[in-house]
DODOVEX-560373 format. One record per residue (C-alpha): residue number from 1; x negated, y negated, z negated. Coordinates in steps of 0.25 Angstrom, whole numbers. Example, Ala and Ser with C-alpha at 12.3 -4.5 7.8 and 13.67 -1.06 7.14 Angstrom:
% DODOVEX-560373
+-----+-------+-------+-------+
: seq :     x :     y :     z :
+-----+-------+-------+-------+
:   1 :   -49 :    18 :   -31 :
:   2 :   -55 :     4 :   -29 :
+-----+-------+-------+-------+
This chain:
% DODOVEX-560373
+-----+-------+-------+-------+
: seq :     x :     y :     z :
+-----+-------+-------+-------+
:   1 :     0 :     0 :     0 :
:   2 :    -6 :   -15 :     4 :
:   3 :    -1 :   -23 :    -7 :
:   4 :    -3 :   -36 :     2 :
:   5 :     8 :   -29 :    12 :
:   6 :    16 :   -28 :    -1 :
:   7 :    13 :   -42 :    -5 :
:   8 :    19 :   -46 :    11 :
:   9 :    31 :   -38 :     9 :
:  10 :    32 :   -45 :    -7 :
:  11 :    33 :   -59 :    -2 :
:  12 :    45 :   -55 :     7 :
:  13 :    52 :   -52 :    -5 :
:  14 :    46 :   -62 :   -16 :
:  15 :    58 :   -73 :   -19 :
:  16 :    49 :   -83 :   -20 :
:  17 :    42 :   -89 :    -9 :
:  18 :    26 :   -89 :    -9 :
:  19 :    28 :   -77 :   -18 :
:  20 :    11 :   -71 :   -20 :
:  21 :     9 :   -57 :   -26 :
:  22 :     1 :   -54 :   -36 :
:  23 :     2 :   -42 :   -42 :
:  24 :     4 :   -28 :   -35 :
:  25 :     8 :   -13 :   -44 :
:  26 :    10 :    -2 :   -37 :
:  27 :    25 :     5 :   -41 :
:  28 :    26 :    19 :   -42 :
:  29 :    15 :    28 :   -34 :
:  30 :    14 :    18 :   -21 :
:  31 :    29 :    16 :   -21 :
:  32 :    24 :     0 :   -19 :
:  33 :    21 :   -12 :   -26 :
:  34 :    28 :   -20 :   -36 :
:  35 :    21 :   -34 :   -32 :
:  36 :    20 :   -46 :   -43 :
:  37 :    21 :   -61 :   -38 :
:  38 :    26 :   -74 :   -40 :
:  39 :    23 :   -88 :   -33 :
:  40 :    11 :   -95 :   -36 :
:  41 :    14 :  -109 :   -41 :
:  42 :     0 :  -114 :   -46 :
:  43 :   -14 :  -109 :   -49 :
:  44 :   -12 :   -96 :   -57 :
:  45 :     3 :   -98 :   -60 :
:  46 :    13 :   -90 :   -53 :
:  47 :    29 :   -92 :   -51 :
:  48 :    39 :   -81 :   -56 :
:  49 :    33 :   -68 :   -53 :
:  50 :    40 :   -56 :   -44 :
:  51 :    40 :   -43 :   -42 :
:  52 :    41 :   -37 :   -29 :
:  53 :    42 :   -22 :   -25 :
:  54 :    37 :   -18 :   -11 :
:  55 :    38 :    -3 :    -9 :
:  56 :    27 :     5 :    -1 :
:  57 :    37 :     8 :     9 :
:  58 :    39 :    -7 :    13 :
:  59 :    24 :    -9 :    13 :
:  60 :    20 :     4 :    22 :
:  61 :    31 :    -5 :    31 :
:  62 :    26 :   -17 :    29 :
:  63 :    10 :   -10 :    33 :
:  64 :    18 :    -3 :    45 :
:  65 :    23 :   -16 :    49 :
:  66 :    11 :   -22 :    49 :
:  67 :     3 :   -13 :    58 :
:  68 :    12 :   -13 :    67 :
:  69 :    12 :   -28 :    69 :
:  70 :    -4 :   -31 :    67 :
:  71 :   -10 :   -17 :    70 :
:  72 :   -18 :   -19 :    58 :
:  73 :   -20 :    -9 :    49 :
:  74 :   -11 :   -12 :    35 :
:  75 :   -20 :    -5 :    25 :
:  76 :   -34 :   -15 :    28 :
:  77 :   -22 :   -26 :    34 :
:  78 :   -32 :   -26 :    47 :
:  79 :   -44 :   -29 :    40 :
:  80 :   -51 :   -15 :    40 :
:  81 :   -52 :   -17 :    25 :
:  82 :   -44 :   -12 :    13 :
:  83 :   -47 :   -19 :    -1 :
:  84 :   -55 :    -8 :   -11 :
:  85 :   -55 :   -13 :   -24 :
:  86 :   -62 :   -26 :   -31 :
:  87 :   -74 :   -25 :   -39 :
:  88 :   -78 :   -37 :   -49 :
:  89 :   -91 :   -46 :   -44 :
:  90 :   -88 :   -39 :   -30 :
:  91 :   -75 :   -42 :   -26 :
:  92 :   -66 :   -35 :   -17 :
:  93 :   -70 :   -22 :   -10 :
:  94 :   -65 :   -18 :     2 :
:  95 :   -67 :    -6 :    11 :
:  96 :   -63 :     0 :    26 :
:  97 :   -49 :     1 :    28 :
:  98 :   -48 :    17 :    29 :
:  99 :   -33 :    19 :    37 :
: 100 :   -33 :    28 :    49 :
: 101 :   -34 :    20 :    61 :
: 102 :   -38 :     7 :    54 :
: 103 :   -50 :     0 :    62 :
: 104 :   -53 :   -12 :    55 :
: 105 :   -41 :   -15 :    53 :
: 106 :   -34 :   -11 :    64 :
: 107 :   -26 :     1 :    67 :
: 108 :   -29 :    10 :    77 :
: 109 :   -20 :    21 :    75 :
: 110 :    -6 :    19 :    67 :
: 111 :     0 :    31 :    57 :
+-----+-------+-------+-------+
């Protein structure tokens, strides 16, 4: 599950426009992600806070959707990188995308 692609189909629902996620927990055993955000009014100071449930379902859609349209690959979002931890004094690791039929981003074969 990309929890940015969450975070897309979250702001559709959010009742409050310029809604920002924040926090991300996974509900059940990959069932999807319950999100946490509000509207950020002011340096460190956030507006009434909101839940939002997006199944895994609507996020393999979501990634479908987006392959089709882009012919990027939704695991790395096209970049031929998926996020692999953070480490304190080195920052974020990252490491090669490693999809089936993911070139650098690009998909060469679809399923």
């Amino acid at each position: 599950m990309n929890g940015e692609h969450a975070a897309e189909i979250a702001k559709t629902r959010a009742k409050t426009p310029g809604w920002k996620p924040y926090r991300y927990e996974v509900v059940g055993e990959g069932l999807g992600l319950m999100i946490r955000g509000a509207l950020p009014l002011d340096a460190g100071i956030w507006g009434p806070h909101e839940d939002i449930l997006v199944t895994a379902l609507e996020i393999r859609a979501f990634e479908a959707r987006y392959e089709t349209e882009t012919g990027k690959c939704a695991v790395c979002d096209g970049s031929g990188q998926v996020w692999a931890g953070y480490k304190e004094g080195e920052g974020h690791r990252y490491r090669p995308c490693s999809r089936k039929g993911c070139e650098g981003g690009t998909l060469t074969v679809t399923a």
